[in-house]
N, C-alpha and C positions, 0 to 999 in steps of 0.2 A: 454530468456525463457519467460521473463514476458510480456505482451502486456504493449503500450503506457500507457493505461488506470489503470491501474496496477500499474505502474510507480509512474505516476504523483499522483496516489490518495494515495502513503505509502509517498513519498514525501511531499505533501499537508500538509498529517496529519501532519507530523512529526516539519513540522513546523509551524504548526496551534498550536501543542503543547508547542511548544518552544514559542510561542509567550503569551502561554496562562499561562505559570509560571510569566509573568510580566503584568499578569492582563490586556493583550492587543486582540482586537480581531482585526485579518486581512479580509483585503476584498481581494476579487478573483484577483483582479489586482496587488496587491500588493504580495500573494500568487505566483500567474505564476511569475513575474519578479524575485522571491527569487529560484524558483523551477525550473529556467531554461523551462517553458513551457510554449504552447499559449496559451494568455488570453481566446480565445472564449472554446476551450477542457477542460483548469481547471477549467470554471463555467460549464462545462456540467460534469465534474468528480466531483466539489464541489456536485451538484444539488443532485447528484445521492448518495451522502454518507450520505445526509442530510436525503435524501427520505428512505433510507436505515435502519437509526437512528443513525447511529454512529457518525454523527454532526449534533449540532444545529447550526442555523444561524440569524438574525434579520438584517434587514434592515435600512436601512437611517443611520443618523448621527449617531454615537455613535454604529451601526452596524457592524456586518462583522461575521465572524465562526467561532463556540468555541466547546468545550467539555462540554457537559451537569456536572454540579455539582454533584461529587460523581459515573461517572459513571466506568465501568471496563473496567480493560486496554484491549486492543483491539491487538492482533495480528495479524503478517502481514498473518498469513495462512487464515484469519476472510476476511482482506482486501480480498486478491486473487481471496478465494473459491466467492463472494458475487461478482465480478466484471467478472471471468471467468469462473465460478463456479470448478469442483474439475479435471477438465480435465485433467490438469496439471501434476497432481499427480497420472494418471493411464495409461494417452495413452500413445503409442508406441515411443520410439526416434527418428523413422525416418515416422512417419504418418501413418504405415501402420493400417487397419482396423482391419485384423483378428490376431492381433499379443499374444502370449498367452504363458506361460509355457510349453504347451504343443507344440504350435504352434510358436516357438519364431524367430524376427526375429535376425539379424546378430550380432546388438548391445541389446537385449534384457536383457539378466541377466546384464551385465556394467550395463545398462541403468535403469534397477530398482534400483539398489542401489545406484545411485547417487539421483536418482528420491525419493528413501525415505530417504536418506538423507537431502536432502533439504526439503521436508515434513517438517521433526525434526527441522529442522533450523525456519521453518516458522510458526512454534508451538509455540516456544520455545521465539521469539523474539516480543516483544511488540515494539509498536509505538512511550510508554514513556521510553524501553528504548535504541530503538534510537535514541529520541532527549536527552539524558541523556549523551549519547556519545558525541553528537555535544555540548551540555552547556561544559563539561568537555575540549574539545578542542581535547579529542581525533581521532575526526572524522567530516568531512565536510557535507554540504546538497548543496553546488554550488560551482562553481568557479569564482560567483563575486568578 
């Protein structure tokens, strides 16, 4: 459901955040290698979250992306909507253009409620807390 872009950028965070509870900041290479993605896509997925505001970054030595001090937690519906904007969560399950309540097509009512479903899900879930899961051990960000 999600794009690549998508992906990698809740990914990123997630562990941009986990890095950043031990006062470390990662650079994009070291980023992709934990996040399972390519180097050149996660500086163009960092770039864009930076440009965005949701991460800051600084260069050279002693550099790499962090969370601005004191800012609010960020949800993956924040991430999504700002990288695919709210498509997601209104069009059709199977692409069609004029698809509607009125007009619905085969999978439409299924298809809205699983569609605001996952909405709620992606409301509801912050970024710190699922690296909150992964510090805890109850849940992974790779399979290195």
């Amino acid at each position: 459901m999600l794009s690549k872009a998508s992906e990698y950028a809740i990914r990123a965070l997630v562990y941009i955040c986990i890095k950043s509870h031990d006062s470390k900041r990662p650079g994009y290479r070291e980023i992709a290698k934990q996040i399972e993605a390519p180097e050149q896509f996660t500086a163009k997925v960092l770039q864009s979250l930076v440009r965005s505001g949701f991460l800051r970054s600084v260069r050279g030595r002693g550099g790499g992306f962090f969370f601005e001090e004191g800012s609010k937690p960020i949800t993956i519906l924040e991430i999504i909507t700002e990288i695919e904007g709210d498509h997601l969560f209104t069009r059709c399950g199977i692409g069609l253009n004029q698809c509607s309540d009125e007009f619905p097509c085969p999978i439409h009512h299924q298809y809205a409620i699983i569609r605001e479903q996952y909405k709620k899900l992606a409301e509801s879930t912050t970024i710190e807390s699922l690296a909150e899961r992964i510090i805890a051990g109850d849940a992974v960000l790779n399979r290195l």
